[in-house]
N, C-alpha and C positions, 0 to 999 in steps of 0.2 A: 504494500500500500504506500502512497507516493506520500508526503508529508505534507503537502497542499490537501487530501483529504482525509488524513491524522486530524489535523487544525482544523477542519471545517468539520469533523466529526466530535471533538474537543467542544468546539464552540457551541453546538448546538447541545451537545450533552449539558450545558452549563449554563443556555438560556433557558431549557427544560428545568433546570432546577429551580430556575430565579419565578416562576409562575407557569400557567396553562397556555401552551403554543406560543411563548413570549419567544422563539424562534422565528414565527413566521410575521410577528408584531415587530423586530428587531429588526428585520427584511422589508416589508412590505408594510410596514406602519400600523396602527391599531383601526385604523378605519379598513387597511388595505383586508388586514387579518380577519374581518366581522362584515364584509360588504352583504353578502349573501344571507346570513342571520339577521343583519338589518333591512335589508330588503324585504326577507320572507316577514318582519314583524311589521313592517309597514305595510306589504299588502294582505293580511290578515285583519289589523287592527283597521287598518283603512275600507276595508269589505265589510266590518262589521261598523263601521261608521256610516255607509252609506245605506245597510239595512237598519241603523237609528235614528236615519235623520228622520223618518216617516214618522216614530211615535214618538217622538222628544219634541221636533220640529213642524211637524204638517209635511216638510218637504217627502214626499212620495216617489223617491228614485227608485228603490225596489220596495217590493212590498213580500211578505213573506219569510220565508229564510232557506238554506240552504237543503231542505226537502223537497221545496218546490216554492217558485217565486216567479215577480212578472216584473221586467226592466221597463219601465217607462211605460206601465200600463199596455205592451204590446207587446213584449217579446217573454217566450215564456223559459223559464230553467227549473228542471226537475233530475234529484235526482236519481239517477238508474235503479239503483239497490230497489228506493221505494216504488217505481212502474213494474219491476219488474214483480216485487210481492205484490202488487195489487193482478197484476195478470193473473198468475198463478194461484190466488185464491179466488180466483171465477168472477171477480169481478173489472169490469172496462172501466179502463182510466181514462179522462175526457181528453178530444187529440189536444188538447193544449199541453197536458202531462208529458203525451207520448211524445211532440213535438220538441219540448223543455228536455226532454229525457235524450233526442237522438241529438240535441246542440251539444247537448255535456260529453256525451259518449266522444262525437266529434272532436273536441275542443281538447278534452284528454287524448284521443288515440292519437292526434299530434306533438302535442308538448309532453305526453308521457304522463300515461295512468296514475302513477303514487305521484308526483306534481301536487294533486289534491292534499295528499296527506301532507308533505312537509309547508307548502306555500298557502294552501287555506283551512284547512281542518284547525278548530279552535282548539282541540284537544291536544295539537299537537305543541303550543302552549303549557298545557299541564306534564306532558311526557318527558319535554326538554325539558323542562324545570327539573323534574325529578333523575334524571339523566344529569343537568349538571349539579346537581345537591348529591349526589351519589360520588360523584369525582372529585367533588371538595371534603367530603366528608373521611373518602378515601377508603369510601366500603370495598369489601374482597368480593370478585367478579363471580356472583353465584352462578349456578346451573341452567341453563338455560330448557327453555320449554319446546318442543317439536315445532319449526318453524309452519309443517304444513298444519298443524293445526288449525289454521286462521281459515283454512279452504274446509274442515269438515264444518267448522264454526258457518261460514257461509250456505252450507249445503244446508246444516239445521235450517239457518235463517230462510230459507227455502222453503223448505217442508212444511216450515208448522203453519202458511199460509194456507199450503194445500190440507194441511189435517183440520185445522180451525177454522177459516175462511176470513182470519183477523191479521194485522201487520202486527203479531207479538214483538217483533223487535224494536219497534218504532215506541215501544212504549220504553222502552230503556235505552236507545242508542243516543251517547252521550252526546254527537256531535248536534242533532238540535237541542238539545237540552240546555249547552250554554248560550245559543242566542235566543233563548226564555229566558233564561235566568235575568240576561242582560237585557233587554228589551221589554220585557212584562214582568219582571219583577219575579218571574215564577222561581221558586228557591228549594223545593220540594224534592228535584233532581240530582241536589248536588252532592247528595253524598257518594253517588256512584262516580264523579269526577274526583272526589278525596280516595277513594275505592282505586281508582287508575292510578291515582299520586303513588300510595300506598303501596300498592304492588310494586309499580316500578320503582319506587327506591329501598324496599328492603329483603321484597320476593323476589323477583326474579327481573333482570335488568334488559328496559324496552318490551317488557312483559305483553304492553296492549298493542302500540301498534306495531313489534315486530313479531308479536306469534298470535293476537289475539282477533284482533280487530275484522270483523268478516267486510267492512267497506273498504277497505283497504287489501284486501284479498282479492275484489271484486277489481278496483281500478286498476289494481295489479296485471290483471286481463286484460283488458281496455288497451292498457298504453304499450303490454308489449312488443309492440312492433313500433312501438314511435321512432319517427326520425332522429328526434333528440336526445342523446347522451351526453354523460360526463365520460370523458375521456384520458386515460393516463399517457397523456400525448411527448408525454420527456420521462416514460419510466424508467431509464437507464439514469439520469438524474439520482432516484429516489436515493437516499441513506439510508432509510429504514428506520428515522426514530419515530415511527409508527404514531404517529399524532392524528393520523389522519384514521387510523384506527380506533381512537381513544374517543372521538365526537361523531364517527358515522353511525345512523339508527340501528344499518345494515351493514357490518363490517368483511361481513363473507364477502359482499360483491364484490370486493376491492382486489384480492387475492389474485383472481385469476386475470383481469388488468397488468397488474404490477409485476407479473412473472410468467401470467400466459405470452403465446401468441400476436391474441390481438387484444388491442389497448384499450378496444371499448366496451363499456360496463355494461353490457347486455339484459343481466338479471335483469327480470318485472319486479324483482324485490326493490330495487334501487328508489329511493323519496326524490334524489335529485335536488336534494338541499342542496348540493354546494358548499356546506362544511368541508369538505374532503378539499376543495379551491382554496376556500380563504386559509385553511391552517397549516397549508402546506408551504415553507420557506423556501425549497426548491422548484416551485412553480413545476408540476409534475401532471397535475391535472386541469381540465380547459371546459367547457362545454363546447361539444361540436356536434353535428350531424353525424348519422351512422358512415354515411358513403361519402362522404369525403375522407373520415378520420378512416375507412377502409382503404379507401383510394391509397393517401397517403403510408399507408402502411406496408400495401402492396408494391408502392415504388422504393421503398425503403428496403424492401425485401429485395427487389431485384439488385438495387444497387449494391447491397451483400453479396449477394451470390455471383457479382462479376469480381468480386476480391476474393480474400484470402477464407476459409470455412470458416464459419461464426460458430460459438460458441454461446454457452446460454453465461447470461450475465452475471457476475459473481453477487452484485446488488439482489439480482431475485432472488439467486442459490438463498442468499444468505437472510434473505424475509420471508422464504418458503416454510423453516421449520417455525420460524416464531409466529406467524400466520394460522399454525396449521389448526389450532385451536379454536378459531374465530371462526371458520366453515359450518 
């Protein structure tokens, strides 16, 4: 190892100690390090600002909430989860639903199904909280829960439409729950949102929405094929002080990125926060399209195989075994 990346591996071992990702804060400034967290809270809180101007203010930009809603008294959004329990317990959702329902479907199979979870889902608020109260506290990284579980959870949600002819889950899924809470005052709900806290910080880490959540199962689907990825587009770059490991929802997808192939994050599991962007000091990951970030891989590849045999990268060798855990 050359002494140039002794000293850059020194270094970061030792802004790691000084705080959380103060590496990639040391590099790319505290704004640079949080741009994407800040973003994702500004159009969160900002989408639920404009489903309160209607009952605070009279102003009527959407009305409804994120189960089904109408933008400007004309355009409808509904979503999927709920048309599709309504189908399947035998009763017709009015076309406005079904219309509201194929925008959403739309809008995610582009920009990427779990999109919803990290950029709108209120809940994902209360997960990240307990996610960072977990790494400040410096609890030991419990056992983790069967990720496909979130898909039988979804199948239930399914069924009991058809066995009841009722949207059972609709009466406890957390996501409109908080914009009652915040808009109508309804408070009734919220212990299942302390219920999600709970888990995730002492039971099992990212408990809801990485193994639990059956709408996030569902967009999972949706988005993948989306064009949009985050892409480990300089992984020969990486060091491997795994910081990007320590903040993703989903730390599996990363793995086969950073040491496969090819560089782009394919899992449907992927939220596409962009944590894995901002914390990273080597600048290692980008968002990019599938086909270009394939494109340019393929030509990377040939420009290999006119030199000398490649070799696999000592950086992956070497974040292969410490990764293997996070699968």
């Amino acid at each position: 190892m050359s002494n140039k990346s002794m000293n850059n591996q020194t270094m970061n071992s030792k802004a790691r100690m000084q705080g959380e990702h103060a590496a990639a804060i040391a590099e790319l400034g505290w704004f640079g390090a949080h741009k994407y967290l800040l973003l994702r809270r500004a159009v969160q809180f900002g989408l639920l600002g404009l489903f309160a101007l209607g009952p605070l203010l009279g102003i009527w930009l959407f009305k409804g909430n994120l189960s089904a809603s109408l933008l400007l008294d004309t355009i409808p959004f509904a979503d999927p989860l709920v048309s599709l329990q309504m189908l399947i317990s035998g009763h017709i959702p009015e076309l406005s639903l079904l219309i509201g329902a194929a925008l959403v479907i739309l809008f995610y199979a582009l920009a990427g199904g779990r999109v919803f979870c990290s950029w709108v889902c209120p809940v994902n608020l209360v997960t990240d909280a307990a996610s960072w109260l977990r790494r400040k506290l410096n609890l030991p990284r419990s056992s983790e829960l069967p990720r496909n579980l979130r898909y039988y959870l979804l199948a239930l949600v399914l069924l009991l439409p058809l066995l009841t002819g009722n949207l059972i889950w609709e009466w406890v899924n957390p996501v409109p729950l908080v914009y009652r809470a915040v808009l109508f005052g309804s408070l009734s709900g919220l212990w299942i949102l302390a219920a999600i806290f709970l888990l995730d910080l002492f039971i099992a880490e990212r408990a809801w929405c990485g193994h639990l959540c059956p709408t996030g199962a569902l967009f999972g689907f949706i988005g993948k094929w989306s064009p949009i990825k985050i892409v480990a587009s300089k992984a020969s770059a990486c060091d491997n002080c795994m910081d990007c490991f320590a903040v993703c929802p989903e730390r599996q997808v990363l793995k086969p990125a950073l040491k496969g192939q090819n560089p782009v994050i394919t899992s449907p599991d992927c939220t596409q926060c962009g944590r894995c962007i901002d914390v990273c000091a080597q600048r290692v990951f980008r968002y990019q399209t599938r086909f270009t970030a394939t494109q340019a891989q393929l030509s990377k590849g040939d420009s290999t195989d006119c030199q000398s045999p490649s070799t696999t990268s000592p950086i992956r060798q070497h974040i292969a075994p410490k990764a293997e855990n996070d699968q």
